[in-house]
FIKOLZA-1660 file (N, C-alpha, C; in steps of 0.1 Angstrom, whole numbers, plus 5000, padded with zeros to 4 digits):
% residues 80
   i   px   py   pz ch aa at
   1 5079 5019 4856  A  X  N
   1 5081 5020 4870  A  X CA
   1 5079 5035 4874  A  X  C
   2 5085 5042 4868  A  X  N
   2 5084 5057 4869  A  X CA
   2 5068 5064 4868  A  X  C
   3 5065 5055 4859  A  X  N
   3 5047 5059 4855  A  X CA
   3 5040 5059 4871  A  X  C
   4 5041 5043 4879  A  X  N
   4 5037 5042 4887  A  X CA
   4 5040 5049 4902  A  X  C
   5 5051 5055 4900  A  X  N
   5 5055 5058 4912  A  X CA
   5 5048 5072 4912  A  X  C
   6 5046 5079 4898  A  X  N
   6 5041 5087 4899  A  X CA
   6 5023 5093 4904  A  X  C
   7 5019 5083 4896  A  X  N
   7 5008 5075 4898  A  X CA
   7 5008 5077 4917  A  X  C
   8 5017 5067 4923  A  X  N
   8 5010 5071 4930  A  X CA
   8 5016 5084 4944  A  X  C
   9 5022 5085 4939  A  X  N
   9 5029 5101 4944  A  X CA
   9 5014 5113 4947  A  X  C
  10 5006 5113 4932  A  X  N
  10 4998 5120 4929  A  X CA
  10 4981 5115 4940  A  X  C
  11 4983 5104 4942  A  X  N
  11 4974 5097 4945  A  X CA
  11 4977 5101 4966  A  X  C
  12 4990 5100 4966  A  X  N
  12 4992 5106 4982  A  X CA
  12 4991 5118 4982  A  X  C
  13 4994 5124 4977  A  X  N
  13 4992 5143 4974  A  X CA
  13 4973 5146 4975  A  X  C
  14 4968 5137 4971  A  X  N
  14 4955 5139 4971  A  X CA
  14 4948 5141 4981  A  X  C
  15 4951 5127 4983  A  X  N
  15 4945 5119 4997  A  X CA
  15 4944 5130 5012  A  X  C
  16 4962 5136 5008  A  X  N
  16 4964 5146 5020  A  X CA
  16 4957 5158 5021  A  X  C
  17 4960 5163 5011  A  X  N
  17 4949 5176 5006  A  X CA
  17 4935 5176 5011  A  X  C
  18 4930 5166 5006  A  X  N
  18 4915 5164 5010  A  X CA
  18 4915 5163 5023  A  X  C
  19 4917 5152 5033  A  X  N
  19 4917 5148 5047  A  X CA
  19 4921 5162 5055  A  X  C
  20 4935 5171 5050  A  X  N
  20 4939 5182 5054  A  X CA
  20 4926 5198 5051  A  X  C
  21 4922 5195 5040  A  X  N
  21 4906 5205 5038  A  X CA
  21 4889 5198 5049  A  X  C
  22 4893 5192 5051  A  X  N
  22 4884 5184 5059  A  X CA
  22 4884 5184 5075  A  X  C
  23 4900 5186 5081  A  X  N
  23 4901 5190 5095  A  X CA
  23 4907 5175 5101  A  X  C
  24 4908 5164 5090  A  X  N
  24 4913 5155 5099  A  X CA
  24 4931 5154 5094  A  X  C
  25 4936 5160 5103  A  X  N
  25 4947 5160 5104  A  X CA
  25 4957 5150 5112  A  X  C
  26 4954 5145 5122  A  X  N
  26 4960 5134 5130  A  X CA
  26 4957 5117 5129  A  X  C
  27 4963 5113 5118  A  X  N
  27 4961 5098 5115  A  X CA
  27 4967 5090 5121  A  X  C
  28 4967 5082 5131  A  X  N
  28 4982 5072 5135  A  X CA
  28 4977 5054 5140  A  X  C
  29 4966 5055 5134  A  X  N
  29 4962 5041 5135  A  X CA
  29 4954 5041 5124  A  X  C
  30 4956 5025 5114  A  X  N
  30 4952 5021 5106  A  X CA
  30 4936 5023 5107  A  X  C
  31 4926 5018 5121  A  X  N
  31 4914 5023 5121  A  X CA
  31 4912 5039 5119  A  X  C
  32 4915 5043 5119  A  X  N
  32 4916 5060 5119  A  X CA
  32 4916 5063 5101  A  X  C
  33 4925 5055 5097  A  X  N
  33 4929 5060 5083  A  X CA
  33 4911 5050 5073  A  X  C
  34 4910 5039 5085  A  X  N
  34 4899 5034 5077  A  X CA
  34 4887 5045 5079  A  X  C
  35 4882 5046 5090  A  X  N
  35 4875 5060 5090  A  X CA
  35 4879 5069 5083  A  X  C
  36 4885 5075 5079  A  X  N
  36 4889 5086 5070  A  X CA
  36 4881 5083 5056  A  X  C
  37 4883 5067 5051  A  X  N
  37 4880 5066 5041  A  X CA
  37 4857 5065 5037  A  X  C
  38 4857 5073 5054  A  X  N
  38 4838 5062 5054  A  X CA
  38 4832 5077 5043  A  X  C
  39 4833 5088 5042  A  X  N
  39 4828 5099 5033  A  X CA
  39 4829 5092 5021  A  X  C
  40 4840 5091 5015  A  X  N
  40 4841 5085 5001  A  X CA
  40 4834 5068 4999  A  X  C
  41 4838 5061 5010  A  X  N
  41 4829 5047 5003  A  X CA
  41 4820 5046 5012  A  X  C
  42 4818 5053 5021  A  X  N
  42 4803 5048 5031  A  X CA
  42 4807 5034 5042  A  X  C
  43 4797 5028 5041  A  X  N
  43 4800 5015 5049  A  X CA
  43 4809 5006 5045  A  X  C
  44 4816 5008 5037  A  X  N
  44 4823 4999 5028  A  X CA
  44 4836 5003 5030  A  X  C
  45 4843 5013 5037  A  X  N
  45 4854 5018 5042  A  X CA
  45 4861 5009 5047  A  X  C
  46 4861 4999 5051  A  X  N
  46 4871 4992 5063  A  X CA
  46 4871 4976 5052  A  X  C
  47 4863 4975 5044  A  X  N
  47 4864 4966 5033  A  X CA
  47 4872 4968 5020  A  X  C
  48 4867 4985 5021  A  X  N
  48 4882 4991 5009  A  X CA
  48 4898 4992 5011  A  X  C
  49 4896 4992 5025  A  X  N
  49 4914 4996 5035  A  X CA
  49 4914 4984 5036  A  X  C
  50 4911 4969 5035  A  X  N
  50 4912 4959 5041  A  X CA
  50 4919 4954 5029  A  X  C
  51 4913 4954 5015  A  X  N
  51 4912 4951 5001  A  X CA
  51 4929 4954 4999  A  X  C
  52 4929 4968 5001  A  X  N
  52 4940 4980 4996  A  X CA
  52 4954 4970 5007  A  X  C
  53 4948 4969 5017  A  X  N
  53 4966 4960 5026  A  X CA
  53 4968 4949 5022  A  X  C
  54 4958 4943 5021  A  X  N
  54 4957 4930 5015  A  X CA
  54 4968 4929 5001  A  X  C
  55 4965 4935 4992  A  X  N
  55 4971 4944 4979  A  X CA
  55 4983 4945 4980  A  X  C
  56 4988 4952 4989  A  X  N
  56 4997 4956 4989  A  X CA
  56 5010 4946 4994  A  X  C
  57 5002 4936 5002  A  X  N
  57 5009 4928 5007  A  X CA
  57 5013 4917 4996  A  X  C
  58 5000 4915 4990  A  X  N
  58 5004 4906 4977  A  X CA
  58 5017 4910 4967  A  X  C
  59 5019 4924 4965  A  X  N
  59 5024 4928 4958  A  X CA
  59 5040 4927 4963  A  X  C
  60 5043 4927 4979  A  X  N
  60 5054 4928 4983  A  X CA
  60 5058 4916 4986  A  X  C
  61 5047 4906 4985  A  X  N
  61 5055 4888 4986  A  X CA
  61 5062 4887 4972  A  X  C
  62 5056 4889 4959  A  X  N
  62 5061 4891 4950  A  X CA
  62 5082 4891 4950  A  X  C
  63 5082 4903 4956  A  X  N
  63 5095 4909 4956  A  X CA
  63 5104 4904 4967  A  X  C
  64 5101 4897 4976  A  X  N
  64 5100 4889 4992  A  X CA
  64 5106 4877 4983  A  X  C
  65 5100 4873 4977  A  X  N
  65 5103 4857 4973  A  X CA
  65 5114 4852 4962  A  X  C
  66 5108 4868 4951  A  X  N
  66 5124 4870 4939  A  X CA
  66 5135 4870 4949  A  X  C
  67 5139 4880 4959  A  X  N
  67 5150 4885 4969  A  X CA
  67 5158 4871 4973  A  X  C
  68 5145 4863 4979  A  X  N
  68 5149 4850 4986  A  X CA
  68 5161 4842 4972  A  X  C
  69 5150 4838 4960  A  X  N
  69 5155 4831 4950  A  X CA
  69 5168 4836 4949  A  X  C
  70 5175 4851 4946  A  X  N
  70 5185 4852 4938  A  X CA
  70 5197 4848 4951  A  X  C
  71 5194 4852 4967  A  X  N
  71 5205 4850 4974  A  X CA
  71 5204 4834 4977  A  X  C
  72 5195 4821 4972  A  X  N
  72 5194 4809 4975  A  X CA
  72 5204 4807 4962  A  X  C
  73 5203 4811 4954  A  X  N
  73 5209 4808 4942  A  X CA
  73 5224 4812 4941  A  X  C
  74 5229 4824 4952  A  X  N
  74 5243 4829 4952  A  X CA
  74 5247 4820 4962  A  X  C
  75 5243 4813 4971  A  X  N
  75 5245 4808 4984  A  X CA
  75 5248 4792 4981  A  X  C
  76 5237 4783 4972  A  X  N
  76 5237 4774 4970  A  X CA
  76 5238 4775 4956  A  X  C
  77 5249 4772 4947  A  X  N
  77 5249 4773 4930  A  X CA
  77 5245 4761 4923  A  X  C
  78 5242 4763 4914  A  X  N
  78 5231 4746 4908  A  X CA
  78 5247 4744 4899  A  X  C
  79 5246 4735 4900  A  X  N
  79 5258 4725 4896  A  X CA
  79 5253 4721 4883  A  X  C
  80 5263 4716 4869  A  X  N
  80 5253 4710 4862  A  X CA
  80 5255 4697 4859  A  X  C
% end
């Protein structure tokens, strides 16, 4: 877990860096951040940011659904 957070700590530090040597400094809509991304993937920018939410979303149902299970299970106790 630590790997990853690092991971991606390093990966936001980047991102800023670059966009901030570049001149785009004012991001506040998702379209905006997809543009950011058209230098590095080209036309394929808004398919890469689409990919990446998508992603992330998958990864937070994950943790959404454990959450549910353990307070369904404190709330309702299985009998045996």
């Amino acid at each position: 877990m630590f790997f990853s957070n690092l991971i991606m700590y390093f990966i936001i530090l980047t991102t800023a860096a670059t966009l901030h040597a570049h001149g785009q400094t004012d991001i506040t809509t998702a379209r905006q951040a997809a543009e950011a991304l058209r230098p590095l993937a080209g036309n394929g920018a808004y398919l890469l940011f689409t990919l990446g939410l998508i992603g992330t979303g998958m990864l937070a149902l994950g943790l959404v659904l454990n959450y549910l299970n353990v307070n369904a299970n404190t709330v309702f106790p299985r009998r045996p």
